[in-house]
N, C-alpha and C positions, 0 to 999 in steps of 0.2 A: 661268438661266445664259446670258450672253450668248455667240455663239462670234463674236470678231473678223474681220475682213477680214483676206485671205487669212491665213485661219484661225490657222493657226500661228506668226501676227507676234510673241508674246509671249512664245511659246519661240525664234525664232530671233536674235528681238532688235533692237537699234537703238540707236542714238546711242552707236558702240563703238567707239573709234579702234583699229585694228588693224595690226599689222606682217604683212606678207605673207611668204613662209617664204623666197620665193628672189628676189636684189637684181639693178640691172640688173648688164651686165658693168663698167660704169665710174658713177663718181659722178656723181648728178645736181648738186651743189651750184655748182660753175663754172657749168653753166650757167643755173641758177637766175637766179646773181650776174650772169654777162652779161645774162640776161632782164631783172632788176631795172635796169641802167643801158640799154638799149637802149628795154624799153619804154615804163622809168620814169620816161625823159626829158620828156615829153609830158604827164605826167599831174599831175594835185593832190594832193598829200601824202595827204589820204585814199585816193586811189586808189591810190597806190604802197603805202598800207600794205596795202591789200586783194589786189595783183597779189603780194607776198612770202607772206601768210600763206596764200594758194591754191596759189602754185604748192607751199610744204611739205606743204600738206594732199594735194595730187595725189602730190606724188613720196613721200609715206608709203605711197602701197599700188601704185606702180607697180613692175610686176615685168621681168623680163629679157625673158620674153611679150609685153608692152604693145610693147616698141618701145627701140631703144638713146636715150640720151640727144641724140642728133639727132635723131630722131621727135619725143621728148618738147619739144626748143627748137620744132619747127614746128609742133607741138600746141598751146602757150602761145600761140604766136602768131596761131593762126588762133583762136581759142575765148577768147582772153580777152576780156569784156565792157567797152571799154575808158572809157564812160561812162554813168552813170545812167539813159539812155534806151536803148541798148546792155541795158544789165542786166534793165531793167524789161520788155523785150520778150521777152529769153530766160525768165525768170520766167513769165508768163505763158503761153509755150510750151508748157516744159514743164508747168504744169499741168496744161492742158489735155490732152496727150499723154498723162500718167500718170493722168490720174481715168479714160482710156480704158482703160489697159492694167490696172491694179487691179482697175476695175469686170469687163474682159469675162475677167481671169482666175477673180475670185473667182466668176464666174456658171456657170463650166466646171466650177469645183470642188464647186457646190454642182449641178449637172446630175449629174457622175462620182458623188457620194452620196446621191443622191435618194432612191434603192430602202432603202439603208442604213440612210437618217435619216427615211424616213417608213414609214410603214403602212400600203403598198398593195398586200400580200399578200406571198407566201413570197420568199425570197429565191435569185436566182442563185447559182450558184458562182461566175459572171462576176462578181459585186458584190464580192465580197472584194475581186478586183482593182483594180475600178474605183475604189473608194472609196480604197482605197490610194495612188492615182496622183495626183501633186501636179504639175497642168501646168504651174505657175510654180515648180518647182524648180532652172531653168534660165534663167528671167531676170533671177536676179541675176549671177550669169556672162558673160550675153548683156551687159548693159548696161557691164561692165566691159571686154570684149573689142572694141567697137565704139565703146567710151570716153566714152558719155555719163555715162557717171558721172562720170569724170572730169571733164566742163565742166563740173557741179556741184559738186565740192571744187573746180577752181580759183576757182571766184567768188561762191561764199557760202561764208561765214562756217559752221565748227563749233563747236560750245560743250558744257563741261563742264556736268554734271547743277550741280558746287558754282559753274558762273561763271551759271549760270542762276538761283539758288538766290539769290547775292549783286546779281545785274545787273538779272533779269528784271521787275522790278515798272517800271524806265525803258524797258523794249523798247515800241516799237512793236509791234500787231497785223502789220505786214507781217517786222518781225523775228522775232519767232516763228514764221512762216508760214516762212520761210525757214529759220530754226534747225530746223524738221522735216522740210523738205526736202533738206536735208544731211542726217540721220538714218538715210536710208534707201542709201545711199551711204559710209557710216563703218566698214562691214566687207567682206570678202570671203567669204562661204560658198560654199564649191561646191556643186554642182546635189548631187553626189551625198549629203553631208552633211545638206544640207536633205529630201532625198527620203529619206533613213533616219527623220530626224523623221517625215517626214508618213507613211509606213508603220509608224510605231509607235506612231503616234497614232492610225490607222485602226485598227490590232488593238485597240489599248486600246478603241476606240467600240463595236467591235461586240462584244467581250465584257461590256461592260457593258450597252450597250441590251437584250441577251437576258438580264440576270440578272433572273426573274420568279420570283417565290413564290406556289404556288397556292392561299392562306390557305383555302380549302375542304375543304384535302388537308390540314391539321395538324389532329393530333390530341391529344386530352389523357390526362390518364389511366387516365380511365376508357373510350377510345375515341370520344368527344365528339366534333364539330366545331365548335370556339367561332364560326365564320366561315360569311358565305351564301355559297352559289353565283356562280361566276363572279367571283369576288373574287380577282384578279391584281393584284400587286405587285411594283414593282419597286425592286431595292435600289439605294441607300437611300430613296430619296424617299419612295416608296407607305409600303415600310415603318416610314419614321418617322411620317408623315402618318395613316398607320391609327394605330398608338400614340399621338399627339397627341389622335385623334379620341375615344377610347376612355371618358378621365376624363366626358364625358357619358353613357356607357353604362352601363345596370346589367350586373352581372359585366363590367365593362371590365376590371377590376385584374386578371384571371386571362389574359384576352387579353393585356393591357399584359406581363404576366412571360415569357407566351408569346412574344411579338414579341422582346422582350429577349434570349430564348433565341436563337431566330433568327439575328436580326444577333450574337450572339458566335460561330455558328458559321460563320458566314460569315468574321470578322474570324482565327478560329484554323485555318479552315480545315476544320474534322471537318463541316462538312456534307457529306452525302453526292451525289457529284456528281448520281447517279443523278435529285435530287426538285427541281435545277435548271432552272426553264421546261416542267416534265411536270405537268403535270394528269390524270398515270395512276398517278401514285405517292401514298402517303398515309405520311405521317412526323410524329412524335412528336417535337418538335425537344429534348425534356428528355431522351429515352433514348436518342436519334438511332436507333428503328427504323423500317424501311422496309417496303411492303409495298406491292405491286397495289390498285391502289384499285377497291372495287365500286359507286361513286358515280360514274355518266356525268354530270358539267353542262358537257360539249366534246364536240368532234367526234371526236375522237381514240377510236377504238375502247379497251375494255378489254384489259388485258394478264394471264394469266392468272398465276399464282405468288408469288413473293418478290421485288422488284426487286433489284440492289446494295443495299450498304451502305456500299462504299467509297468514302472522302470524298475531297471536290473533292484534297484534298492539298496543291498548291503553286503554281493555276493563277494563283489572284488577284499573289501574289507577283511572278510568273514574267513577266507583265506587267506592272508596276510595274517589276521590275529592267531591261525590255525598253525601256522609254521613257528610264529614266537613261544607260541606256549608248550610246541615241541619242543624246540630248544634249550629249554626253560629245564625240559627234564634232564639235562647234562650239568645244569650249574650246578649240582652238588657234588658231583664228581669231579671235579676241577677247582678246589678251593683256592688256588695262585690265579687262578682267571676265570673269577665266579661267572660271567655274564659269555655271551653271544660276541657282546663288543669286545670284550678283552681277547676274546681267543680269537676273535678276527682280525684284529689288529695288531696285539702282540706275538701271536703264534703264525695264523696264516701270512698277512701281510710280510711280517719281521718287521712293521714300525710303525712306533708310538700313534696311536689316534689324536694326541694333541700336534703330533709333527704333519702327520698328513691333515689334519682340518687347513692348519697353518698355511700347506700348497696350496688347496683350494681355493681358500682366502686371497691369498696373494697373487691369483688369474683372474676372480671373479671383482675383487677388488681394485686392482692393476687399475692408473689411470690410462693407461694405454686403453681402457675399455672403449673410454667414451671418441678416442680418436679413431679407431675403428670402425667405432659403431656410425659418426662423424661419413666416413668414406664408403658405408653402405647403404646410407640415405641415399648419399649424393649420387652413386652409380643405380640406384631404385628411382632415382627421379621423385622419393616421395617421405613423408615420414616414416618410421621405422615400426611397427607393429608387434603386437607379443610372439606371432608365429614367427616373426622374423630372429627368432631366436635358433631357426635351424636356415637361415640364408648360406647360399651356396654360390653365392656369385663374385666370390675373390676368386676359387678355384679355376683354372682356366679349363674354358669348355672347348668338348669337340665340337667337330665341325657336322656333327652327325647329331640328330636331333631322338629325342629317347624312343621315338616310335622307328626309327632307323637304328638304332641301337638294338632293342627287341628283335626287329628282324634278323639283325646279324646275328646274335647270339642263339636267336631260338633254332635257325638255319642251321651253324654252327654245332650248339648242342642240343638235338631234340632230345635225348634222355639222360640220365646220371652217368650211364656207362658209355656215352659218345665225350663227357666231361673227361672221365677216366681214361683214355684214350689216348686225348688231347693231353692232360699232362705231363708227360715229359717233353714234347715240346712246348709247351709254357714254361718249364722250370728253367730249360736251354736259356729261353728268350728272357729269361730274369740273370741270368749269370753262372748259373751251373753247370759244372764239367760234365759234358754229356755221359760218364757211366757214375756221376752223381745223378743227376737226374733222374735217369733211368733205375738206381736205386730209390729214391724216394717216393718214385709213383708206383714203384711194386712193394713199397710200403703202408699205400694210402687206399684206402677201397672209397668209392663215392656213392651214398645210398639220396633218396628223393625222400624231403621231409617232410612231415607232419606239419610240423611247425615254423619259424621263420628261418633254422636252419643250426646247426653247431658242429665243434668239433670233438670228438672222443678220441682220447690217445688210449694206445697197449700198455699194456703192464710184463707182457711178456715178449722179448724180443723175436719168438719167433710168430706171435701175432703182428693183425695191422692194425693202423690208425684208420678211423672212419670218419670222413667227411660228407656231412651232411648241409641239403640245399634244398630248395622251391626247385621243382619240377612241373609246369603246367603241361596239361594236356598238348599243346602246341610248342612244345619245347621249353628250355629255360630263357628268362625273360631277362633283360639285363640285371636287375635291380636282384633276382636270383644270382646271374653271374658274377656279381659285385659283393654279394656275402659269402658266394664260392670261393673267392680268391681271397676273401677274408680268412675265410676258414683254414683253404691251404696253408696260409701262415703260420694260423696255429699247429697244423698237423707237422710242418715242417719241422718246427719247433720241437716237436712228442717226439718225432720221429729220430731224430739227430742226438736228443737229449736224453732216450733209451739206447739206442741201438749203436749209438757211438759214442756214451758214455765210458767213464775207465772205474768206474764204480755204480752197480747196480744201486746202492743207496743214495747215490747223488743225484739219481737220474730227475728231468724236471728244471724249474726254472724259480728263483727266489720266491715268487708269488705270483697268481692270476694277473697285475697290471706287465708283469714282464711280458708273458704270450700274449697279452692283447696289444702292445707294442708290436711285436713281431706277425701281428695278425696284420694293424695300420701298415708295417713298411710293405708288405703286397699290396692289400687292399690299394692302396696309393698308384700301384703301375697296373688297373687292371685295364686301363686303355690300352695302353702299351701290348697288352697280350692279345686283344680283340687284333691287332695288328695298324691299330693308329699312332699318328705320330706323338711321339712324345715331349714333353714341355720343352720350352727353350729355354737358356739361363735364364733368359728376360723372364720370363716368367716366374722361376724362382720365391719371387718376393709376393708375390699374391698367392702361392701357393703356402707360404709361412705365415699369411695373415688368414690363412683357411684354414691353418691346423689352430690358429692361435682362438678365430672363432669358433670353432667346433668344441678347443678344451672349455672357452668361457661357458658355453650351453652345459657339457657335460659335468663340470664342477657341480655348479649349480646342484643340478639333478641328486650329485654327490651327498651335500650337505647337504636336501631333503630327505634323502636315503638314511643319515647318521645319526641326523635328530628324530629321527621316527623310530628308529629303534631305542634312540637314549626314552623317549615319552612314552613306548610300552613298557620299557623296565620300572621309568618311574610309576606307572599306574598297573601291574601286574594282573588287576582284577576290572580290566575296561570293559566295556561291551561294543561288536563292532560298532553299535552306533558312535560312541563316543570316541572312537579310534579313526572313523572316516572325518569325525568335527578337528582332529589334531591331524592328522595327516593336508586337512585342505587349511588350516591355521597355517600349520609350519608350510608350508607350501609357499605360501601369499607372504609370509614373515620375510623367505629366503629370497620371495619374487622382489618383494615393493623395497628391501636393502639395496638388490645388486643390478637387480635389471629395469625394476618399472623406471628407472631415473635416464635409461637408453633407449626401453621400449616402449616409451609411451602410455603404458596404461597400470594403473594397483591395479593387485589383487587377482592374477591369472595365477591359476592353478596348475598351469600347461605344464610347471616344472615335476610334476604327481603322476605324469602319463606312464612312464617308463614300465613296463612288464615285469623287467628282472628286480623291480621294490617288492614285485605280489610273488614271485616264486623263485628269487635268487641268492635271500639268507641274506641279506647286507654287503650286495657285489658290486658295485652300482661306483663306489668311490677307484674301483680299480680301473674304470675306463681314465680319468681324467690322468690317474695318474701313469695311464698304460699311453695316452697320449704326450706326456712330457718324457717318458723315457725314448718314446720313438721318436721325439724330436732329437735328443742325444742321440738316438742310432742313427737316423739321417744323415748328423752332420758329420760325425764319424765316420757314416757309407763313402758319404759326397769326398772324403780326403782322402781314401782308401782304392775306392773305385772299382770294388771287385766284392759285390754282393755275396755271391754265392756260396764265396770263401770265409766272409766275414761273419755271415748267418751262421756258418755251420763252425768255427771257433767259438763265437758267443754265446750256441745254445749249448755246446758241451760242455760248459764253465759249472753246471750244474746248482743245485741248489745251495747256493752261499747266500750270504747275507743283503738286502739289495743292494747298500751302498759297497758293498767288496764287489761283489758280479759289477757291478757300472765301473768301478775304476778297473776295474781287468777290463772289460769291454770296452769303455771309450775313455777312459781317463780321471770322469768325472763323477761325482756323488750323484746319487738321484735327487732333484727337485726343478721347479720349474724358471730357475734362473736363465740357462741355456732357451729356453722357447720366447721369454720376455727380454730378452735382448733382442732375440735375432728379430724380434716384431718389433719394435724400436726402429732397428738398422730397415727394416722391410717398408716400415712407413714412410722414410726417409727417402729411400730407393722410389718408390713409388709418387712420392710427391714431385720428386726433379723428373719426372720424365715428360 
C-alpha cells in the first residue's frame, strides 16, 4: 500500500472548483471588465483570453476576507503574468518553492509518526498526539490569505476532469504540468477541516497497526494449537497471507476454517476484545471461549484465571463512522464534488464511479468465474469453500516449502538494513542497468514497521522514499519479504516519477490503482530475487488464472467498500450500531450475488475483513483496478522484454489522465478486457495439456 505525499492528498482532494461561503461586499465583475479593457489593451488576443478566464478563476473563491474589490483591481494588476516570458519565470518559481514546501512538510509529518508507523519499541502516550498532528493543515489557508494562490488561478489555466478527458491527448507536457498546478489551488479547506481528517486518519492507523492475532493462542476443539510459537498476525494482511499459505500444509484445511472463523469475528464484531494483540489469552475462535493461556512463547508474564469474553462490540465500526464524518467536513467546500465519493472518483481516480463499478462488475460477474472456480475444486480434490476466495493454488509453487522460505529470508535479511543492502542487487536481478540500480537504492531508505508495512514517496528530490516492512525478532520472514518487494514497486514508482520527472507538477502516477499495479509487477518476481527459478512459459497460463482470481476476490471487497460509503451518505446520522447492521447487509448482498453461487455458502461476511475499509478513505477499489492495469503492463513487459527500461519510461509519463498514461504505456485504455481474454486463452491452454 502506497501512503501519498502529504498523506492525506486523496481524501482532501484537488482539481475542485469551489464557491467560497461568504462574497466580497460588492461585485467583482466591473472591475474584472475595466481590468479586461485597461490591461487588455496591450496584449494578444491569447493573452486577453487568458487575463479574463484568470481573473473569473481568482474572483471564484475570493472572499470579503481577501480584500474589497479595489485590493482585488491592484492585485490583477501587480500579479498578472503579462507575457510568456513573464509566465514562464513565475512557473518556475514557483516550482521550485513548492517541491520545498511539500517535501519539508511531508518529512515533518512522517518525523510526527515515526514511533507510530515503525517498530522501535513501546509506544508514548505522547505518540497518539503526535501522529495525530497534521503540520500542513494550515497552509492551505496560509497560501490563500497571502494570495499566492491566487497568482496561480489568475494565470494558469483550470480544467475539467471531462475537458481533460476530451483535450488532453493535444496538451503539451508543460500544459499538464500546469493543469496540476492549479489543482492544488481549486478549493479552500480550512486548517481546521483538514486537521479533523488528519486526526481521524491517525486514530484509524493506530488501531489498526495494533490489531495482531496470536495464532499460537487459538485453539481447536480438542484444545489443540494448530499454530507454532511466536506466530503474530496481523488483520488482514498476516491473516489472509497465513490462510493463502496453508493449501501447501498437511491439515492446512482445518487451520484455513480456523482463520476464516477469525476474520468473521472480527468483521461481526463478537471477537472478544480481551485476545486482541494478548499473547496471554488462549481462544477458541469456533465457540469464542477465552481463557489465561499456560503457554509462555513472549515476555509478557502469565496471567492467572479466565480472561473476558466480552467482544470488541462496536470498536471497528465506530472508527469507520469516525473517518466519514470527518470527511463530511470538506463537502461544503467542494460544491462540483459535494461527497467523499465524488472527489474520489472524479478527482483522485480521474474515472467516473459508474465506469469503475462497471470493471468490477464485469470480473466478478464474468462467466469465466464459474470455469475457474470449476478447476480449483478439481485441483482441491473437494468443494470450493468461502475462504477459498483467497486460493493460491493456480500460481505455480516453489519447490521450497514457507517454513524453508522463512528460513531463507530471515537468514538472508535479519534486519531492515541487511533488506537495504540487498537492494541493488535485487534491482540488477529484475532488469536494471546497474548505475540505475544503484541510483534507486540510494533513493529508498528501508525502516521495520509497526504495521503490516507501506510505502512513502519524497516530495523533494533531494529527499528519500521509505519503505517500510515486518521485521521480527529473528529476521524478516517471507510473507514480510513478499510485501518488501511489494513496496519496492511502489518506491520505484516515487522514485523515477520525482526524480526523473521533466516537470515537478507532473511528478506521480494518474492514480493509487497505477502504483499498486507497478507494486503487483515486483511483488510477482519475489522468487525470483530469493534466487529461485523462475516460471517456465508453461506455466504462464496458471499464472494468468492467479491474477484473474485474485482480481475476482479483490472486486468483490471493491463494491463492498463503495456501497458502504454510498449507505453513510445516505444515512449521515447512523449510529455505529447501525453502520456495522449495513456494512454486514451489504457485505452478504455482494457475497450471496457473485460468489455464494461458486463458494458454496450465503451470507459470509469474509468480503468486510479488509483493514484499508476501517482506515483507507474508500481505497479499497484501487487494488482491483491496480490489478487489471498490471495485467496490461505484464503483457506489454512480456513483448518488450526489458523491465527495467520499460518501468522507468512508464513511471515518468507522470500524472495524465488514466486512459492517456495506458495508451502511452502499452497501447491500450484501462479496463479489464485485456485480463478476461487472456483467462479465456489461459483456460483453454490449460485444458489441452
Amino acid at each position: 500500500m502506497r501512503l501519498s505525499a502529504l498523506a492525506l492528498s486523496f481524501v482532501l482532494g484537488a482539481s475542485l472548483p469551489a464557491v467560497p461561503s461568504t462574497r466580497p461586499a460588492g461585485s467583482l465583475a466591473p472591475i474584472q471588465q475595466k481590468l479586461a479593457r485597461d490591461l487588455g489593451a496591450g496584449l494578444s488576443a491569447p493573452d486577453q483570453a487568458r487575463l479574463q478566464r484568470g481573473m473569473a478563476q481568482a474572483a471564484a473563491l475570493w472572499t470579503a476576507k481577501d480584500g474589497s474589490p479595489a485590493t482585488f483591481e491592484a492585485f490583477v494588476k501587480q500579479h498578472f503574468a503579462r507575457d510568456a516570458q513573464a509566465l514562464d519565470a513565475l512557473y518556475h518559481r514557483l516550482a521550485f518553492v513548492l517541491e520545498s514546501l511539500d517535501g519539508h512538510l511531508l518529512e515533518l509529518g512522517r518525523d510526527l509518526r515515526w514511533h507510530t508507523d515503525l517498530d522501535l519499541g513501546p509506544l508514548l502516550p505522547a505518540d497518539e498526539l503526535l501522529s495525530g498532528w497534521n503540520p500542513g493543515a494550515h497552509v492551505n489557508d496560509d497560501l490563500f490569505a497571502n494570495k499566492l494562490a491566487f497568482v496561480v488561478l489568475l494565470n494558469f489555466r483550470q480544467s475539467t476532469l471531462a475537458e481533460r478527458l476530451k483535450e488532453g491527448e493535444t496538451w503539451t507536457r508543460r500544459d499538464w504540468a500546469e493543469a496540476r498546478l492549479v489543482d492544488r489551488f481549486t478549493t479552500r479547506i480550512p486548517a481546521e477541516a483538514a486537521q479533523a481528517v488528519s486526526e481521524a486518519a491517525g486514530e484509524a492507523d493506530r488501531y489498526i497497526a495494533s490489531y495482531n492475532i496470536w495464532a499460537h493462542h487459538l485453539l481447536d476443539a480438542k484444545g489443540q494449537r494448530p499454530f507454532p510459537a511466536g506466530k503474530r498476525l496481523l488483520s488482514h494482511w498476516n491473516l489472509r497471507d497465513e490462510l493463502k499459505s496453508q493449501y501447501a500444509q498437511e491439515g492446512g484445511l482445518e487451520r484455513q476454517r480456523m482463520l476464516a472463523k477469525v476474520m468473521e469475528r472480527i468483521v461481526t464484531q463478537e471477537i472478544p476484545a480481551s485476545v486482541i494483540d494478548n499473547p496471554r489469552a488462549d481462544w477458541n475462535p469456533f465457540t469464542n471461549q477465552v481463557a489465561a493461556s499456560a503457554v509462555k512463547d513472549h515476555e509478557l508474564p502469565a496471567v492467572p484465571g479466565v480472561l473476558s469474553a466480552a467482544p470488541e462490540g462496536l470498536r471497528r465500526y465506530e472508527i469507520l463512522l469516525k473517518t466519514f464524518q470527518a470527511v463530511r467536513k470538506l463537502d461544503r467546500y467542494t460544491p462540483h464534488a459535494p461527497t467523499h465519493i465524488a472527489r474520489s472518483f472524479e478527482e483522485g481516480r480521474q474515472l467516473p464511479e459508474a465506469r469503475v463499478r462497471k470493471m468490477l462488475e464485469d470480473v466478478v460477474g464474468s462467466p469465466l468465474v464459474k470455469e475457474v472456480a470449476a478447476l480449483a475444486s478439481q485441483r482441491l480434490g473437494r468443494p470450493l469453500e468461502p475462504f477459498d476466495l483467497w486460493y493460491s493454488g493456480f500460481k505455480p509453487r516453489p519447490a521450497h516449502s514457507e517454513a524453508e522460505l522463512d528460513a531463507l529470508t530471515r537468514k538472508r535479511f535479519p534486519s531492515a538494513a541487511a533488506y537495504k543492502a540487498e537492494m541493488p542487487t535485487m534491482l540488477r536481478d529484475l532488469g536494471f542497468a546497474p548505475e540505475t540500480a544503484d541510483f534507486l537504492a540510494s533513493k529508498i531508505e528501508v525502516d521495520p514497521a509497526r504495521g503490516s508495512g507501506h510505502a512513502m514517496g519524497a516530495e523533494r528530490r533531494s529527499d528519500s522514499a521509505h519503505l517500510r516492512t515486518r521485521v521480527g525478532q529473528g529476521g524478516m520472514d517471507y510473507k514480510g519479504f513478499n510485501i518488501a518487494v511489494h513496496e519496492m514497486g511502489h518506491n520505484v514508482e516515487q522514485v523515477f516519477s520525482l526524480n526523473r520527472m521533466d516537470h515537478f507538477f507532473l511528478k506521480g502516477v494518474p492514480n493509487t490503482a497505477f502504483t499498486e499495479a507497478m507494486a503487483f509487477v515486483f511483488q510477482a518476481r519475489d522468487l525470483e530475487l530469493l534466487g529461485l527459478p523462475k516460471a517456465a512459459a508453461s506455466e504462464r497460463a496458471w499464472g494468468t488464472l492467479h491474477d484473474f482470481w485474485s482480481t475476482y476476490e479483490i472486486a468483490g471487497v471493491g463494491l463492498v467498500d463503495m456501497q458502504v460509503w454510498r449507505w453513510m451518505y445516505d444515512h449521515p446520522q447512523a449510529t455505529p450500531v447501525q453502520l456495522k447492521q449495513a456494512v454486514l447487509s451489504i457485505a452478504k448482498e455482494v457475497w450471496n450475488r457473485y460468489y455464494a453461487p461458486v463458494l458454496g455458502q450465503k451470507d459470509s461476511v469474509l468480503l468486510a475483513i479488509y483493514s484499508h475499509m476501517i482506515h483507507s478513505f474508500l481505497y479499497l477499489p484501487d487494488y482491483a483496478i491496480g490489478h487489471m492495469i498490471a495485467h496490461q503492463v505484464e503483457e506489454h513487459l512480456e513483448g518488450k522484454g526489458n523491465l527495467g527500461a520499460e518501468v522507468e519510461r512508464m513511471t515518468r509519463l507522470g500524472r495524465l489522465t488514466p486512459d492517456l498514461w495506458m495508451q502511452q504505456a502499452t497501447g491500450r485504455p484501462v479496463g479489464p478486457e485485456a485480463m478476461l481474454e487472456a483467462t479465456a486463452k489461459a483456460l483453454k491452454a490449460v485444458r489441452t495439456r
